[in-house]
BARO-326631 format. One record per atom (N, C-alpha, C, O): x, y, z. Coordinates in steps of 0.2 Angstrom, whole numbers, plus 2048, in hexadecimal, padded with zeros to 3 digits. Each point is the difference from the previous one (the first is absolute). Layout:
N
XYZ...
//
This chain:
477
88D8037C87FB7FC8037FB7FE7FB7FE7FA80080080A7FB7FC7FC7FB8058007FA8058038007F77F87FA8048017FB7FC8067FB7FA8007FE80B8038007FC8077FD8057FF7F88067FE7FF7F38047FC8008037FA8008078007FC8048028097FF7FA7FE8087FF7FE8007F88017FE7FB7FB8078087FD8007F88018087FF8008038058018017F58038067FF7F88027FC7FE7FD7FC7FF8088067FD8047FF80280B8028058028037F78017FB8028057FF7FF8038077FB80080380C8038007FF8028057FE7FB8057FD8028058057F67FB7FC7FC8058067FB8028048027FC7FE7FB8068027F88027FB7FD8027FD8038047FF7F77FB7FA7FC8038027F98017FE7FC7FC8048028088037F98037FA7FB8037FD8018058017F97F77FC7FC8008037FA8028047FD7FE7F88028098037FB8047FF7FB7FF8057FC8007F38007FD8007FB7FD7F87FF7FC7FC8048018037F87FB7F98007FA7FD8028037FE8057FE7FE7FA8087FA8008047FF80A7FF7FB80380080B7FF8007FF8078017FF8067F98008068008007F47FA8018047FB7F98058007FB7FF8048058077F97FB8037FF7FC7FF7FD8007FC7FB7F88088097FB7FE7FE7FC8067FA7FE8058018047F77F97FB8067FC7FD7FF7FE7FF7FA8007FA80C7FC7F98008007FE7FB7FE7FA7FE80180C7FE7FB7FC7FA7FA8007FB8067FE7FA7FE8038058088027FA8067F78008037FD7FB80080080C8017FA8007FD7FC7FF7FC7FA7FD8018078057F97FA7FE7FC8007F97FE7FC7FD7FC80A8018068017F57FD7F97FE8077FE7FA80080080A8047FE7FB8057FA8017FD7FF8047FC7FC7F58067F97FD8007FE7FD8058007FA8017FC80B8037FE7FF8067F98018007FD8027FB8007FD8097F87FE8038018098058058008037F98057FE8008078037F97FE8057FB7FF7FD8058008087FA8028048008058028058028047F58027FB7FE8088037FB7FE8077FF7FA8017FF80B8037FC7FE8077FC7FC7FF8007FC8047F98037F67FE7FC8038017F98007FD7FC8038078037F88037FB8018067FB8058017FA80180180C8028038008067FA7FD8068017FB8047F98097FC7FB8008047FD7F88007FF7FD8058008027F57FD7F77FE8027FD8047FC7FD80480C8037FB8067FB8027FF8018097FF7FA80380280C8007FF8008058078008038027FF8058038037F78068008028048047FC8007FF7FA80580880A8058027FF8067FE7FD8047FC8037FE8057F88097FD8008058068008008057FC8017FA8068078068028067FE8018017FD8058078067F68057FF8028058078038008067FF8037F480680080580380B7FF8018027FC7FC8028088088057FE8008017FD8067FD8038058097F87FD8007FF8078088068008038017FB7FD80380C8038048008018048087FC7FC8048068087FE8028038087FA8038007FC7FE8048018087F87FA8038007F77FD7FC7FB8028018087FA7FA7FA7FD7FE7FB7FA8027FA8007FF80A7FC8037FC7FA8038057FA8038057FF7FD7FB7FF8088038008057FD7F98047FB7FD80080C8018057FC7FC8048048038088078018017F58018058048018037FC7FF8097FA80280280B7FA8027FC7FB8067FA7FC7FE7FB7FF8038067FF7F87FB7FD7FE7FA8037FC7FC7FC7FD80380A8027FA8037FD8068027F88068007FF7F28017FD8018037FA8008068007FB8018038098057FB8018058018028057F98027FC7FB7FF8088048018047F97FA8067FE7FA7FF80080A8067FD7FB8067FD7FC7FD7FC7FA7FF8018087FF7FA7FD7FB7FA7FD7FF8047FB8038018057F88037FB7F98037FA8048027FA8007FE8088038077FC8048047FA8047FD7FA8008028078027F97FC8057F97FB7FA7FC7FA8008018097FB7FC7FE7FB7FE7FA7FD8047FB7FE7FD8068008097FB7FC8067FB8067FF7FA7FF7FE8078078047FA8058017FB8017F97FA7FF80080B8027FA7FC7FF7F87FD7F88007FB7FF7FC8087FC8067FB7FA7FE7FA8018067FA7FF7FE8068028077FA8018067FA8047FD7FA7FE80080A80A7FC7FA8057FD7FD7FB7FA7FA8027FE8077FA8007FF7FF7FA7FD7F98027FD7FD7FC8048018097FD7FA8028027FB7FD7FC7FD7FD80B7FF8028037FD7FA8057FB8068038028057FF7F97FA8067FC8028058027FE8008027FA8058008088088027FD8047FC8018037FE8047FE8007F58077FD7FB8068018008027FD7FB8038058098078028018047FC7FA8017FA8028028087F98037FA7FE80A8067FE8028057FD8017F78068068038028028017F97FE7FC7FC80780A8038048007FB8087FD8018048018057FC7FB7F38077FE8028068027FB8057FD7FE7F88088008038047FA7FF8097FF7FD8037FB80680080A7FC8088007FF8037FB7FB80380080B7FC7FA8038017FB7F87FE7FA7FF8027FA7FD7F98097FA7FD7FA7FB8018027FB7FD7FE80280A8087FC7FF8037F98037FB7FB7FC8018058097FB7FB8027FC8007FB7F97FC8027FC8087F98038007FB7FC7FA7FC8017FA7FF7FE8097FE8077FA7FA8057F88068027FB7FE8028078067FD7F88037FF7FD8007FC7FA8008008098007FB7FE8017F97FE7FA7FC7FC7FF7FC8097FB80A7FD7FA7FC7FA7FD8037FE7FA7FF80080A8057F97FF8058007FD8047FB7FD80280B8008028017FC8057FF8048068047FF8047F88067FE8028058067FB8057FC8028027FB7F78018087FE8048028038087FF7FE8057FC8077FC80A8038058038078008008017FB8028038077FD8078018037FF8058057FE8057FF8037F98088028038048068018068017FE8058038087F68058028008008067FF7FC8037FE80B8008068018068008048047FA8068038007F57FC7F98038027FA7FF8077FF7FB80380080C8007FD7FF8097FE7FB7FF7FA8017FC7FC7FB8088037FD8027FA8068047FC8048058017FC7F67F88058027FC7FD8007FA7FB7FD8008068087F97FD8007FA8007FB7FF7FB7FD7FF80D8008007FF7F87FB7FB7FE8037FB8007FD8047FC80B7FE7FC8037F68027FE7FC7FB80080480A7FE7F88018008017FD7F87FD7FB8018048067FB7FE7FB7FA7FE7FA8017FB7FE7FD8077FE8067FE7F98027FC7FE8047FC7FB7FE80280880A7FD8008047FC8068028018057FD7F97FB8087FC80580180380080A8017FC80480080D7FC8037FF8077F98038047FB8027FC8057FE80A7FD7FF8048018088038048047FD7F97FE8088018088018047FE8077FF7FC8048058097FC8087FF8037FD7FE8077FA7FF80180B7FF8028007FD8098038078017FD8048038087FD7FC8068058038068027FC8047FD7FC7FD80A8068038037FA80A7FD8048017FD8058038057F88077FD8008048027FD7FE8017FA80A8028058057FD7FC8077FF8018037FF8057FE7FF7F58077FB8008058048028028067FE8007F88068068008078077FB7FA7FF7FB7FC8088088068077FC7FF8017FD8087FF8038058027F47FA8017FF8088097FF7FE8027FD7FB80180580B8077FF7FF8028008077FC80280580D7FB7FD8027FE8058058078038058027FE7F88018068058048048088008018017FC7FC8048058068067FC8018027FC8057FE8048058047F67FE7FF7FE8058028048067FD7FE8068078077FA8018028067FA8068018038068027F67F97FC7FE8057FF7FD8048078008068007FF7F78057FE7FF8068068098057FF8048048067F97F88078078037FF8047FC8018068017FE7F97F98008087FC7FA8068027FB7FF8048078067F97FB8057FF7FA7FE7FA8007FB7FD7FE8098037F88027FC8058007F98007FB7FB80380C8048028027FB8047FA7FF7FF7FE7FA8067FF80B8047FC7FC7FE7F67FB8037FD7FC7F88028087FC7FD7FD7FD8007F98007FB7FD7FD80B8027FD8037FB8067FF7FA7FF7FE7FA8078058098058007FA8017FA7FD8028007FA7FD7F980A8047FA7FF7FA7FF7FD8017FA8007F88087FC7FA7FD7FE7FE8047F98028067FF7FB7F87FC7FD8017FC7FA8048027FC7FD8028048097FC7FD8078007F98017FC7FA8028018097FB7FA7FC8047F98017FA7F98057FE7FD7F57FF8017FF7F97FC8078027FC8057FD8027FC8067FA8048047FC8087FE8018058007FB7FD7FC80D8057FE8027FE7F67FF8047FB8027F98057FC7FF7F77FF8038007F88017FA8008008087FD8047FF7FA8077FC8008058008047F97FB7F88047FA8008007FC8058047FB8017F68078058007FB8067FA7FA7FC7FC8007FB8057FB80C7FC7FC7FF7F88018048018038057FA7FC7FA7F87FF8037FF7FA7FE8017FC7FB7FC80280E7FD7F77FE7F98018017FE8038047FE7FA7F87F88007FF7FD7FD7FE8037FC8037F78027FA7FE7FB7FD7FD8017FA7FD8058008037F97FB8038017F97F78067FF8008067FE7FA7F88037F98017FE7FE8048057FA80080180A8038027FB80280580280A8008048027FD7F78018068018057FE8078058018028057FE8037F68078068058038047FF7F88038057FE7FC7F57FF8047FF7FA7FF8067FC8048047FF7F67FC7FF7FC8067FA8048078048038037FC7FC7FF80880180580780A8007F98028027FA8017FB80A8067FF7FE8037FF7F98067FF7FF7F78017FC7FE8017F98008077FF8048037FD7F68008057FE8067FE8068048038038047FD8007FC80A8048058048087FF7FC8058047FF7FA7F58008098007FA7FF8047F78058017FC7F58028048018057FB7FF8058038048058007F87FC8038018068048058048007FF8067FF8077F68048068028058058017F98058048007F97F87FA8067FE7F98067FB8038068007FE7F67FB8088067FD8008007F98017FA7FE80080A7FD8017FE7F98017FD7FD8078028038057FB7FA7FB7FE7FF8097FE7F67FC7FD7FD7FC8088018097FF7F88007FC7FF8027FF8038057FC7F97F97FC7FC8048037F87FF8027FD7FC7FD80280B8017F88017F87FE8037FE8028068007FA7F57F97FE8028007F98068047FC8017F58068038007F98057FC7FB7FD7FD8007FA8017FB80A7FE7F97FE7F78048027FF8068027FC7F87FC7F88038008017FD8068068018007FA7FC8037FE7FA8058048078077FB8048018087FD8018028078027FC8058037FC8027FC8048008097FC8068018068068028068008027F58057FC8038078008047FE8088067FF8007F68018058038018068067FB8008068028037FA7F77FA8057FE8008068017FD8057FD8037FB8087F88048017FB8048088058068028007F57FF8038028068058057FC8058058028007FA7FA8048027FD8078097FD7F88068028017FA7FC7FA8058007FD8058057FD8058007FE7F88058048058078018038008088067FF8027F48018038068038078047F87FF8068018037F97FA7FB8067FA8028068007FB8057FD8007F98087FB8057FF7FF8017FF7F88058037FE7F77F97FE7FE7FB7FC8008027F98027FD7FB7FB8098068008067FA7FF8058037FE8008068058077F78018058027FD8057FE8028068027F77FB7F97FA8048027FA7FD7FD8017FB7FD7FA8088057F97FF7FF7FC8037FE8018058057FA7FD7F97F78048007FD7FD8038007F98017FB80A8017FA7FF8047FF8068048038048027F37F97FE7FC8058018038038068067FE8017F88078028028048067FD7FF8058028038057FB7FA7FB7FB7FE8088047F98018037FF8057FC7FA7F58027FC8038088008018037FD8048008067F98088058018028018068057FE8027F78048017FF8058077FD7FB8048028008067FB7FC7F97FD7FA8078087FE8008048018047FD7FB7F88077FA7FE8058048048037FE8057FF80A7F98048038028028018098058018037F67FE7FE7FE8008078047FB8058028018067FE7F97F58037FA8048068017FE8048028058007FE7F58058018008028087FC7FE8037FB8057FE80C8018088008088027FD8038048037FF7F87F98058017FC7FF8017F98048027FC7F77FE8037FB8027FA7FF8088017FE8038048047FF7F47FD8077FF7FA8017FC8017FF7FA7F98038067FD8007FC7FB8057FF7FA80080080C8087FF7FD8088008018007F98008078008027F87FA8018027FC7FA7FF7FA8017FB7FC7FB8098037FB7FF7FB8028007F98058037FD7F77F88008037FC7F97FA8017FA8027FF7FB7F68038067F98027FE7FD8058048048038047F77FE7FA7FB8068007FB7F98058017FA8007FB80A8037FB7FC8037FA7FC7FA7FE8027FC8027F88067FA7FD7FF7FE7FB8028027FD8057F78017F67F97FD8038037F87FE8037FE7FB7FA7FF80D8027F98017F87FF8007FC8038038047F77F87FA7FB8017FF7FB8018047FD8037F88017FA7FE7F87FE7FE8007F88008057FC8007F38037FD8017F87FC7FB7FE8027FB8037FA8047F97FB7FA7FD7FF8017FA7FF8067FE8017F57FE7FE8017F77FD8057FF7FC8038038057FE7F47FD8078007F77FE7FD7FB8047FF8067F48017F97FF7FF7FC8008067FB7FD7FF8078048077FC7FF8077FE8068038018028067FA8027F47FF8078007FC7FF8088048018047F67FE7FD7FC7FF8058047FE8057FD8028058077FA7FD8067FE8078028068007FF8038058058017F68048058017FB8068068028028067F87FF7F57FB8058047FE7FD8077FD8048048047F57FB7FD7FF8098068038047FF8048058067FA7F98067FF8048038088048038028057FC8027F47FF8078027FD8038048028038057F77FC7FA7FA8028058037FC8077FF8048048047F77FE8017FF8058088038028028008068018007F68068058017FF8088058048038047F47FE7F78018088027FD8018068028048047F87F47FD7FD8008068078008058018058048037F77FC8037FF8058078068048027FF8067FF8057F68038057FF7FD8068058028058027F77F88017FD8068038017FC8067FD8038058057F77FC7FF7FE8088098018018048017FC7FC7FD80C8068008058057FB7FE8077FF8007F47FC7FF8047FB7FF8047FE7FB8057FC8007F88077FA8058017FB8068008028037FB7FF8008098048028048028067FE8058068018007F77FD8038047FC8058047F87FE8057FE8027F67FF7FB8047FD7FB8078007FD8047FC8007FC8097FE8058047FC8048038058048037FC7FC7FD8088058038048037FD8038068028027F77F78028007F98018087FC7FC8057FE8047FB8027F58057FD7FD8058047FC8057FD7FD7FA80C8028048057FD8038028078068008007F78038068038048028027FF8098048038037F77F77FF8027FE8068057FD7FF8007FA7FE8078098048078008018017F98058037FB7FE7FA8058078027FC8057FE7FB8008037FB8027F68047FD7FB7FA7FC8047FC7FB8007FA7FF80380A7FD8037FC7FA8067FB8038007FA80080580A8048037FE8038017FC8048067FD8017F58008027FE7FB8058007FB7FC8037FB8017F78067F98007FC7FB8077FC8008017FB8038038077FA8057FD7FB8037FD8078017FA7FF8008098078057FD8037FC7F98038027FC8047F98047FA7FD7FA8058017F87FD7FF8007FA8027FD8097FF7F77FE7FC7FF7FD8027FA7FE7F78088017FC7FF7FD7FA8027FA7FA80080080D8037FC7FE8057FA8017FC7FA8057FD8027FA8037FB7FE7FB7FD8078017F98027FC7FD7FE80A8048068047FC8087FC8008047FE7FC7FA80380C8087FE8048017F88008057FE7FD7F67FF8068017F98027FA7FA7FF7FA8017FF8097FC8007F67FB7FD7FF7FD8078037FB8017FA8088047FD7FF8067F98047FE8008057FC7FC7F88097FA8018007FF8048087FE8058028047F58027FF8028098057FE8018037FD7FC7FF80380E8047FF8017FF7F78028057FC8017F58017FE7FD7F98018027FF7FA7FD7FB8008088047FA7FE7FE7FA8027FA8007FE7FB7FC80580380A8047F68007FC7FC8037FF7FA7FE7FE8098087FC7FC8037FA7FE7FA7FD7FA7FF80080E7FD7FA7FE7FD8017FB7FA7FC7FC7FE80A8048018027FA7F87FF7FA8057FC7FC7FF8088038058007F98037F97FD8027FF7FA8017FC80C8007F97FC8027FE8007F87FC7FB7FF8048087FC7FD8017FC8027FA7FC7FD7FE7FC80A7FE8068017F87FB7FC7FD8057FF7FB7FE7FF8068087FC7F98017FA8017FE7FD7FA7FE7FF80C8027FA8017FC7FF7FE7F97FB7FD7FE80B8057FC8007FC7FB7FE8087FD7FA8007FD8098078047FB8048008088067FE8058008047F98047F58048047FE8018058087FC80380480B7FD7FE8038058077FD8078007FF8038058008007F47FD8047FF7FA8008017FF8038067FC7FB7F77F97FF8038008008087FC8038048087F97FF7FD8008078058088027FC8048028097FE7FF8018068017FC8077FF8008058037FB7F97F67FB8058007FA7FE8057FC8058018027F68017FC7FE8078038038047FD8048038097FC8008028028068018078008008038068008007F58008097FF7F98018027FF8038047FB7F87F87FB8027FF7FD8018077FE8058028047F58027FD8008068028058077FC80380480A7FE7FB8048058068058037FA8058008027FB8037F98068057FE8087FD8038048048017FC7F87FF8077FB8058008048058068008037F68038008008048077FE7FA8087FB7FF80280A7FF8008017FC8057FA7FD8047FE7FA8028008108017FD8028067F88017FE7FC8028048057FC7F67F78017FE7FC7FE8038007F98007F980A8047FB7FD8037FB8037FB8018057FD7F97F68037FB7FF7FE7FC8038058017FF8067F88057F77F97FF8057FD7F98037FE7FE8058037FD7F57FE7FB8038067FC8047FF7FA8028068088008057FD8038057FB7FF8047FD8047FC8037F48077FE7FD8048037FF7FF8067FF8097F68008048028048077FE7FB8027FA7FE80280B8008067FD7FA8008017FD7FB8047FF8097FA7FD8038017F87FA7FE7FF7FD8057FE8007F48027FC7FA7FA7F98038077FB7FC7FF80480A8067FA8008007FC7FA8057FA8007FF8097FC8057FE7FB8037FC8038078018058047F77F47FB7FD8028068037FD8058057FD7FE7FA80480A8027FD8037FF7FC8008067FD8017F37FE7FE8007FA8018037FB7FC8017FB8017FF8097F98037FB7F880A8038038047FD7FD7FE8068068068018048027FA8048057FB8007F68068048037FB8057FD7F67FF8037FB8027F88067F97FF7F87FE8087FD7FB8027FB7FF80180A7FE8077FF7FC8068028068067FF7FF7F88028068088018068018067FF8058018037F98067F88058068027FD8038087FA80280180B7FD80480180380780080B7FE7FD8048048077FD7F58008088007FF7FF7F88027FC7FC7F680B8047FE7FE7F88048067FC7FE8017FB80980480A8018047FB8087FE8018048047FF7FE7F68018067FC7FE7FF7FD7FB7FC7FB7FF80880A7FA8007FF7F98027F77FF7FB7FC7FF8098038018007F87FF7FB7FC8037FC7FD7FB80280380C7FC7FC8027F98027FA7FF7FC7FD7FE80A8027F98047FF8017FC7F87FC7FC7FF8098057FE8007FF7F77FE7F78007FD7FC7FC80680380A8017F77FF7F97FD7FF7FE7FB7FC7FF80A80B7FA7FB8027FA8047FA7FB7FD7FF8078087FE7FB8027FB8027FE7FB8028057FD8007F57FF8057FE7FC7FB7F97FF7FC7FE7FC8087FF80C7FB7F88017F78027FF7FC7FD7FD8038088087F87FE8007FD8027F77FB7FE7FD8088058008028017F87FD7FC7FC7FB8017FC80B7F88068007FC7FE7FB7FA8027FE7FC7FC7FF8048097FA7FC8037FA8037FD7FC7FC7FF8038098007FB8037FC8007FD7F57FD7FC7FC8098098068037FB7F67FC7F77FF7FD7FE7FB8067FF80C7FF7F88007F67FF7FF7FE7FB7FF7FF80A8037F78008007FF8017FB7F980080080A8017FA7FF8037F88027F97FC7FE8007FA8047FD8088027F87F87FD8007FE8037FD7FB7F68038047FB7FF7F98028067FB7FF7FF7FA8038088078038057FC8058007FC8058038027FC7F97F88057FE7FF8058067FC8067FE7FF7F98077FF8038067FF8038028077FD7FE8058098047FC8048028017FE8078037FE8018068028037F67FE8088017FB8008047FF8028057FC7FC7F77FA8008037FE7FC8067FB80280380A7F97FF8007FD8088048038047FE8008068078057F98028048047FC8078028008048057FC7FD7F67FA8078017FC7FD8037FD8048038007F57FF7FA8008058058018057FF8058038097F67FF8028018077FF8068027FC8018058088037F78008088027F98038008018068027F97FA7FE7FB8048017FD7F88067FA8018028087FA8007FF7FC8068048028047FD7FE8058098057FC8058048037FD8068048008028067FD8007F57FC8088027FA8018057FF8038057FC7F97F87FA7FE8027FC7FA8037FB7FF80380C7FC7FC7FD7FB8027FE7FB7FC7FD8017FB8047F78078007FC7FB7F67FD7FC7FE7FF7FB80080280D7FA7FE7FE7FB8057FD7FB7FE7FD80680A8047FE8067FB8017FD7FB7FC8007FC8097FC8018038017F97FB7FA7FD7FF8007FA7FF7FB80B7FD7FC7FF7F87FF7FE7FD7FC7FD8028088077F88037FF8008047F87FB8017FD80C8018028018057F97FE7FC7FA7FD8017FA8077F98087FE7F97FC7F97FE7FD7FE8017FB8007FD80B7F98008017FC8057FB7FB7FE7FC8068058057FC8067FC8008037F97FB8027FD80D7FC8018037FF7F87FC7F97FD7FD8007FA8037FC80A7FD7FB7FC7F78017FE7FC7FE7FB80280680A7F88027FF7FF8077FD7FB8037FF80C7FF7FF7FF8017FA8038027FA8018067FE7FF7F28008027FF7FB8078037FE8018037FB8037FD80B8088028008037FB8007FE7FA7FF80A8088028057FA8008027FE8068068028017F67FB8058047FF8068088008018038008058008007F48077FE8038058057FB8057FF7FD7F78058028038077FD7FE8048057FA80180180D8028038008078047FD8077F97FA8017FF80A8017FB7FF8077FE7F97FE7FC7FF7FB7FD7FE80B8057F88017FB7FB7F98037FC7FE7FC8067FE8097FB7FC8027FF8008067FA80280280B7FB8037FE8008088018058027FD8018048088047FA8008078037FB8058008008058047FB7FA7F77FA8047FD7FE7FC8088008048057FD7F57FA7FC7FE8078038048067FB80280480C7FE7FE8038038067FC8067FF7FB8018048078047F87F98058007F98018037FD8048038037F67FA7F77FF8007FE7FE8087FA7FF80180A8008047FF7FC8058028078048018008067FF8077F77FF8058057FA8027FF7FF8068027FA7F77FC7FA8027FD7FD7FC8038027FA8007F78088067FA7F98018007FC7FD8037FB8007FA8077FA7FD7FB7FC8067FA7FE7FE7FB7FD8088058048057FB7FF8037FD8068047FA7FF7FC8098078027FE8087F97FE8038017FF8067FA8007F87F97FD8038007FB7FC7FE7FA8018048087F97FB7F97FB8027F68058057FD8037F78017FB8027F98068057FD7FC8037FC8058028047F58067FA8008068078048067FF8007F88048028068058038017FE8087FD8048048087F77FF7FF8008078058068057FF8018068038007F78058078047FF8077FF8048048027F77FE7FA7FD8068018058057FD8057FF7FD7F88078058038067FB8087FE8048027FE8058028067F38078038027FF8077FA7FC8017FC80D8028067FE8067FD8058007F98068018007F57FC7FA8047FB7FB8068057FE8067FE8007FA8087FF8038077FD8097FE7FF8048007FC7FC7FD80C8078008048027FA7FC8058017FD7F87FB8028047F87FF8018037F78057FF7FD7F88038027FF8027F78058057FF8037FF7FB80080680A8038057FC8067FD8038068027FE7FC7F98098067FB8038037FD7FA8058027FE7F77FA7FF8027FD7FB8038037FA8057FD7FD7F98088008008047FC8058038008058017FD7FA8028098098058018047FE8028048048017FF7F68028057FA7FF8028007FA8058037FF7F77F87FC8038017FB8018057F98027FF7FB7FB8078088038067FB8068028048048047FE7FC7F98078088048038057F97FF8077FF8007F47FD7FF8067FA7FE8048017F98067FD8007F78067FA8028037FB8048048018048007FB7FD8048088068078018047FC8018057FF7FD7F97FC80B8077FD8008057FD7FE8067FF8027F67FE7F78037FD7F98018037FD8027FE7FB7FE8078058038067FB8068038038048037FD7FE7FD8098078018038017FD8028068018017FA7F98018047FB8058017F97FF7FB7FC7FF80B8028008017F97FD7FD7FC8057FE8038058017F67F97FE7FC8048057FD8018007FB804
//
């Protein structure tokens, strides 16, 4: 399946699948000349960066939401620290403490073993969770009729029986080193055949039960979720001793390291830690649903089960399908039957009135509801032509969507008295939609529509297009 080199060292085979993968040593750090930000430079900026992996447990897209341990951990550290969060995917697992190094990232957050080499280069983080490496291998197929014992017999017991077998891995990562250190251990050969960095553990696992390659390492939790689904997978045979999974940051981001800890250890004392983790290692049945669903980001590049209707409205808006699919999550969750307190209705959230001026007779008929929240969209979009940016005429639609056209126009109003950019939504008219939750800016006389509760149109807009980036990060257009 790949083309492999073997290279003979002592006690080793090491099959390198292609350059991308060649090993990373200390000098691949010390060539780098990077810019290191510590917190408060982080702080300045106002923004996190963080690499993260896309993966079944770390970041994810699933019914539409962003989902993942990593992620999840990451949203809570940027909220404590008060910071925008940067997600910037890896597209090379095999280079992730490189690109740290060369300061393009903040953080790696990843579920890295603390390893001696790996601390020469980087500073780890204090552990998330303790772990160790599991052999994943294939049962026999008829394993379902056998016995316990007989099973057992057809399986590799003891690392010690991997001699002259093959292991698929990725060249940098700790299952490799793992598989280094246990081939002298044992005094014998153990293949590695390395994977592509671009690869996740889990995937490299789902390439055991089909078939693809015939074993693997990996941690024992994510071992055990994966194993779950495909129950043809063995994965009782310990391969390490326990250890500490973290994170990592340069070793010059003494001050990030010390925050990141203090909030590590803060969080260790709540529930929810907790449940987190339980959420993507241990809920069996949660995982499983996951994978088998249409809408996993893993499985299928769907977003909702609307994804054709929303493309076909979204070419007449002239408007990434994406983009408008994150309106329509934002507004109802693609939950049909959504009502509103105020009495909108649908996918797209429609009033009655604004329902029945466009003909929907049933506002929780998907086709009908997307159509008519599509066009009135677009008649909104069409009140914006002096905005000749793009982005920025689709964020008045969308916060005119929300609240209303003439709030937003009042918002206008208001940017211009002071000394803003009427026709920039970020850091100008939205500050006003703010302000227009305040007398002093819902009295003042160029204001004719009175308070609204700016909050909504501001964080409407905003969390759109922060979920419109996820969505760009998993789904083709």
């Amino acid at each position: 399946m790949y083309n492999k080199l073997f290279l003979l060292g002592i006690g080793l085979v090491v099959c390198i699948g292609c350059n991308s993968n060649s090993a990373k040593t200390n000098d691949d750090y010390d060539n780098v000349t990077a810019t290191i930000r510590d917190y408060e430079d982080i702080l300045e900026d106002g923004k996190l960066k963080a690499l993260i992996a896309y993966s079944s447990t770390s970041y994810f897209l699933y019914k539409g939401r962003p989902m993942g341990y990593e992620y999840e951990l990451l949203q809570r550290l940027a909220t404590h620290f008060n910071l925008e969060l940067e997600l910037i995917v890896a597209e090379d697992l095999n280079s992730l403490l490189i690109e740290l190094n060369k300061g393009n990232v903040d953080l790696v957050a990843y579920g890295l073993a603390v390893t001696s080499d790996r601390k020469k280069n980087v500073a780890f983080t204090d552990y998330l969770y303790l772990t160790n490496q599991v052999l994943v291998q294939r049962k026999p197929d008829n394993w379902r009729q056998l016995t316990l014992d007989k099973i057992r017999e057809n399986l590799i017991q003891d690392p010690i029986q991997l001699i002259d077998d093959t292991v698929s891995v990725r060249y940098n990562s700790s299952y490799f080193e793992r598989l280094e250190n246990l081939s002298r251990e044992i005094g014998g050969t153990i293949k590695i055949d390395t994977i592509l960095g671009k690869t996740s553990t889990a995937e490299i696992i789902k390439m055991v039960a089909e078939e693809e390659t015939d074993y693997t390492i990996a941690d024992k939790n994510l071992a055990t979720i994966n194993a779950s689904y495909y129950p043809i997978l063995d994965v009782s045979v310990p391969v390490s001793f326990s250890q500490r999974i973290a994170w990592a940051v340069n070793k010059d981001s003494g001050v990030l390291l010390e925050k990141i800890n203090e909030w590590i250890k803060s969080q260790k004392k709540t529930a929810d830690y907790y449940v987190i983790y339980n959420k993507y290692f241990q809920n069996k049945r949660y995982f499983n649903r996951r994978v088998n669903s249409e809408f996993y980001s893993l499985t299928n590049n769907q977003i909702s089960q609307y994804d054709e209707i929303i493309k076909q409205n979204a070419l007449t808006l002239g408007w990434d399908w994406r983009l408008l699919a994150s309106l329509v999550y934002q507004e109802s969750g693609f939950d049909t039957e959504a009502n509103a307190w105020t009495g909108a209705q649908g996918l797209m959230q429609l009033m009655p009135r604004t329902a029945e001026e466009l003909g929907v007779a049933n506002s929780s008929e998907p086709i009908d509801n997307i159509n008519a929240g599509s066009k009135y969209l677009k008649s909104i979009y069409g009140n914006f032509e002096e905005i000749t940016d793009t982005v920025q005429r689709i964020k008045f639609t969308m916060g005119a969507y929300n609240s209303g056209f003439y709030h937003i126009m009042d918002a206008r109003k208001l940017a211009k008295l002071n000394d803003l950019n009427a026709n920039i939504w970020d850091d100008n008219v939205n500050e006003m939609m703010l302000a227009l939750s305040y007398p002093q800016s819902f009295n003042h006389p160029s204001v004719n529509y009175g308070y609204v509760n700016g909050i909504e149109p501001y964080n409407y807009v905003n969390q759109i297009f922060e979920r419109y980036e996820h969505y760009k990060n998993f789904i083709q257009q």
